[in-house]
C-alpha positions as CSV (number, residue, x, y, z in Angstrom):
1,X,2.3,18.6,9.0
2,X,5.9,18.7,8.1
3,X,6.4,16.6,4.8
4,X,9.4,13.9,5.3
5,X,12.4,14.4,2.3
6,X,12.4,12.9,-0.3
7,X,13.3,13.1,-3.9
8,X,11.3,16.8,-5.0
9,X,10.2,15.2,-8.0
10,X,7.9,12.6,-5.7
11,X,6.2,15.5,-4.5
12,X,6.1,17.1,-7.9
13,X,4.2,14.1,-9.3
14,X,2.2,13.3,-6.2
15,X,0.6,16.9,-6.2
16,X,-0.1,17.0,-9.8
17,X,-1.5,13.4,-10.0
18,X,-3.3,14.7,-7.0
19,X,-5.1,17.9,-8.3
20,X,-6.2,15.5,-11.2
21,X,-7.5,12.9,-8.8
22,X,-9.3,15.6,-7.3
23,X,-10.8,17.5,-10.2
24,X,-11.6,13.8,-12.4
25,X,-12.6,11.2,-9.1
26,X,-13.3,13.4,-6.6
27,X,-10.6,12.1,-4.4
28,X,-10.6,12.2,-0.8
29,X,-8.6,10.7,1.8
30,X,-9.0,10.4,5.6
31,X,-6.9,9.2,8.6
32,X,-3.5,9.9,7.1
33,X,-2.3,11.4,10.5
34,X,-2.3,7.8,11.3
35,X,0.7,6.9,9.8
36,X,3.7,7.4,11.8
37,X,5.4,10.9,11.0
38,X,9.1,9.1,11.4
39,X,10.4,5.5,11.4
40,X,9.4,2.7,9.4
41,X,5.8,2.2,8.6
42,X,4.0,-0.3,6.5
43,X,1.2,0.4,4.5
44,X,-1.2,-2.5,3.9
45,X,-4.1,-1.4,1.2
46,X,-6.9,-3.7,-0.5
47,X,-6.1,-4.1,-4.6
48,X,-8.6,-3.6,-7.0
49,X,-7.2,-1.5,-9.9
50,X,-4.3,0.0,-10.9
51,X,-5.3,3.4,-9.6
52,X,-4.4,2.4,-5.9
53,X,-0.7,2.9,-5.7
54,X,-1.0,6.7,-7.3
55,X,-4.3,7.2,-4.5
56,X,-2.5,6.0,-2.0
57,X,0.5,8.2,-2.7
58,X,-1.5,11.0,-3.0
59,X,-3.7,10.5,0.2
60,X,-0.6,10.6,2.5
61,X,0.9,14.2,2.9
62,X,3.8,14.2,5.2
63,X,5.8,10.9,4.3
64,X,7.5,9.5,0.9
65,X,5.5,5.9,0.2
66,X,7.7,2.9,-1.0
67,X,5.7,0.5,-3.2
68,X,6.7,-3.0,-3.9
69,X,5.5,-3.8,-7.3
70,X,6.3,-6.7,-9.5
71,X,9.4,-6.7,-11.7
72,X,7.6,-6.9,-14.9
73,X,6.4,-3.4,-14.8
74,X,10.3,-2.2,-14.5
75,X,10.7,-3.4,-18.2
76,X,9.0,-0.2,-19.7
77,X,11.3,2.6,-19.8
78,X,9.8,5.7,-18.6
79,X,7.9,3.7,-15.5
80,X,11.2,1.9,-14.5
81,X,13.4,4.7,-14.8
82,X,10.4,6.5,-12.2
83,X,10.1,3.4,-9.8
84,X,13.5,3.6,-9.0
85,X,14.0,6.8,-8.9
86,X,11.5,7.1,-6.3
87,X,12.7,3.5,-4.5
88,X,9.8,1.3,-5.5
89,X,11.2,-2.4,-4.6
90,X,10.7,-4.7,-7.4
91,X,9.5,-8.1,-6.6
92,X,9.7,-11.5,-8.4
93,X,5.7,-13.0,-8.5
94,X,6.8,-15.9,-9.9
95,X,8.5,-17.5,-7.1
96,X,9.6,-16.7,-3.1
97,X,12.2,-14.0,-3.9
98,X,13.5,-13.4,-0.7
99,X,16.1,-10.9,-2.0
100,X,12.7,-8.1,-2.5
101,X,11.9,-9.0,1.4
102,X,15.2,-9.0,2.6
103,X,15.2,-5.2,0.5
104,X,11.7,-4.1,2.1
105,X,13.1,-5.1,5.3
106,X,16.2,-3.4,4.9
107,X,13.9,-0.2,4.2
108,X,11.7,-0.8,7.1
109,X,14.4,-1.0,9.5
110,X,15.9,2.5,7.9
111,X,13.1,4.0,9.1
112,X,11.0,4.4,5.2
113,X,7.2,3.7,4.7
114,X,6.6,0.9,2.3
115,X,3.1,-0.3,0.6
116,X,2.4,-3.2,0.0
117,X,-0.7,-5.0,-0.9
118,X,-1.5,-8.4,0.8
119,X,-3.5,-10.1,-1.8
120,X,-1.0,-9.4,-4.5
121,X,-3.1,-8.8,-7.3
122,X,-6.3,-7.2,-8.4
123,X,-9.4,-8.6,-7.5
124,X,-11.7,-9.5,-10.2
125,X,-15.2,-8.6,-8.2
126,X,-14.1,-6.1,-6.1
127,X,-14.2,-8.1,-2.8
128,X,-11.6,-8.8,-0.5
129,X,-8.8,-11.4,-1.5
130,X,-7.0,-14.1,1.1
131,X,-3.6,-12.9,1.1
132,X,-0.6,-14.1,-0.1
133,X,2.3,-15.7,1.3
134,X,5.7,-13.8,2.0
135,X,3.7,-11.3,4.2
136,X,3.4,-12.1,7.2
137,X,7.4,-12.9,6.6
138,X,7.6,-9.8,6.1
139,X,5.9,-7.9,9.0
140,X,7.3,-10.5,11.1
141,X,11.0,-9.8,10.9
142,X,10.7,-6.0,10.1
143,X,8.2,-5.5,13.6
144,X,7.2,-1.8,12.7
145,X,3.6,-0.8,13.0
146,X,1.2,-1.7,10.2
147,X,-1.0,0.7,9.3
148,X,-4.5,-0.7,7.6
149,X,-5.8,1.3,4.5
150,X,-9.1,0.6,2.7
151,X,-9.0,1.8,-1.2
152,X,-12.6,2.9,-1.8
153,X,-14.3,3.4,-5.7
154,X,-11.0,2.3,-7.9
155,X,-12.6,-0.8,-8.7
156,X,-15.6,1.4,-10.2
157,X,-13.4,3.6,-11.5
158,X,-10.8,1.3,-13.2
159,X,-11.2,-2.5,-12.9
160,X,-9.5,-4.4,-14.2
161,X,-9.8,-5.7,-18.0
162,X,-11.2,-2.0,-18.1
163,X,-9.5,0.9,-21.0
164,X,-10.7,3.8,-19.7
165,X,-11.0,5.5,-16.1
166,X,-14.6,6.5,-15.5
167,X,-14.9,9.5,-13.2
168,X,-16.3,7.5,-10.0
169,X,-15.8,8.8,-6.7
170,X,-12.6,7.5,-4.7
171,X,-11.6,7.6,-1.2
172,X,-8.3,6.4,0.7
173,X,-9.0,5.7,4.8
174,X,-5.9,4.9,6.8
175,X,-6.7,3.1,9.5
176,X,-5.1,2.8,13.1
177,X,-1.6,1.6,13.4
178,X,-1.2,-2.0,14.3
179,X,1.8,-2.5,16.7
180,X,3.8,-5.4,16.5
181,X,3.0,-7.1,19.9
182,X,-1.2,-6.7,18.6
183,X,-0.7,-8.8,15.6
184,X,0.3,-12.2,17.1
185,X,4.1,-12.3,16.7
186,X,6.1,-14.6,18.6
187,X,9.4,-13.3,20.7
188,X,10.6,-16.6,21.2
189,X,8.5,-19.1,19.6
190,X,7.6,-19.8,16.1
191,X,5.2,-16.9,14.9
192,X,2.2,-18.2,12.7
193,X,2.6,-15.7,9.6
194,X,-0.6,-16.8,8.1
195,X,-2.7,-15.8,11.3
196,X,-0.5,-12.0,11.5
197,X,-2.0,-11.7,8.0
198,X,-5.6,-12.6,8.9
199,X,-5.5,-10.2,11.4
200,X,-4.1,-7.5,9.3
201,X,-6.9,-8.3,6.9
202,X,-9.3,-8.0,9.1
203,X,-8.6,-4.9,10.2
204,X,-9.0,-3.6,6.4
205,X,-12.6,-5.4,6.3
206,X,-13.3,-3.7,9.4
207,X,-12.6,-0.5,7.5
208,X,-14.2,-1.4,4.4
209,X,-17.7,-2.1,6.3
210,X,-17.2,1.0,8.4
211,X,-17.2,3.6,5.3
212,X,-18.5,1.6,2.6
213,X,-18.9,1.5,-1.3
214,X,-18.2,4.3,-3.3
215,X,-21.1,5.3,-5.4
């Protein structure tokens, strides 16, 4: 599978980080030739650590993955100065920024992948969150396919409040694309943004009971 261009130090990192992922978790991922090999694409994983942008990165061979992550990690030099340089989209937690969507939109609609993870922050048990608002916005008005992804073992592996990575086994699964006219939006008529996201999350439970816990 042909990979997309994209700044060679991406693919640098993403290789090395996934050797390591390989050697220290026992990474695997599955489904990636579900994701769209051109156009704009977004990525909608489960969050339980902060293992599960790099895993998600690695598990996807043949496109460049945008993340949006909050601003606050920009502040650090040496992980600022490598979001943007591989065009993560920093987002404002604190409040509706719409200048981040209007961004991930503009992205979207260029034909990039972006990730983002519906229920914003890590869960604290490793279940499945309820999403958060801005979402749905966002699927709405970019109408790209959605791709489900279920993160499997990060939460074993690094929870979080943890210090240390513990070599438990992880898995990525991509699911099936969602197309726009399957997830509920509205042509004409006022789209219900909180039921698009209940449906995208349901699709990620769907693959969560399908493959299960890691050990």
């Amino acid at each position: 599978m042909k990979r997309e261009r994209g700044h060679p130090l991406y693919w640098v990192v993403r290789d090395t980080v996934r050797v390591l992922a390989r050697l220290y978790l026992r990474f695997r991922a599955y489904g990636d030739a579900h994701v769209p090999t051109e156009g704009g694409c977004i990525l909608t994983p489960n969050h339980a650590s902060f293992l599960d942008p790099p895993m998600v990165g690695c598990g996807l061979r043949h496109r460049v993955v945008h993340f949006m992550a909050r601003d606050t990690l920009f502040k650090f030099p040496i992980m600022g100065w490598w979001y943007r340089k591989i065009g993560t989209i920093a987002i404002d937690r604190t409040k509706g920024d719409l200048a981040a969507l209007r961004s991930a939109i503009a992205s979207l609609k260029s034909g990039k992948v972006v990730c983002l993870f519906p229920e914003g922050t890590r869960t604290l048990d490793g279940a499945l969150q309820a999403p958060k608002g801005g979402v749905g916005f966002l699927i709405a008005k970019a109408r790209v396919p959605v791709v489900p992804v279920y993160v499997d073992g990060t939460y074993e592996a690094w929870p979080k409040g943890a210090k240390w990575i513990k070599p438990k086994r992880v898995r990525v699964y991509f699911g099936e694309p969602i197309q726009p006219a399957d997830l509920g939006l509205n042509e004409t008529g006022k789209t219900d943004y909180d039921q698009v996201m209940q449906n995208v999350m349901k699709r990620i439970a769907e693959l969560k009971a399908r493959h299960g816990r890691a050990d």
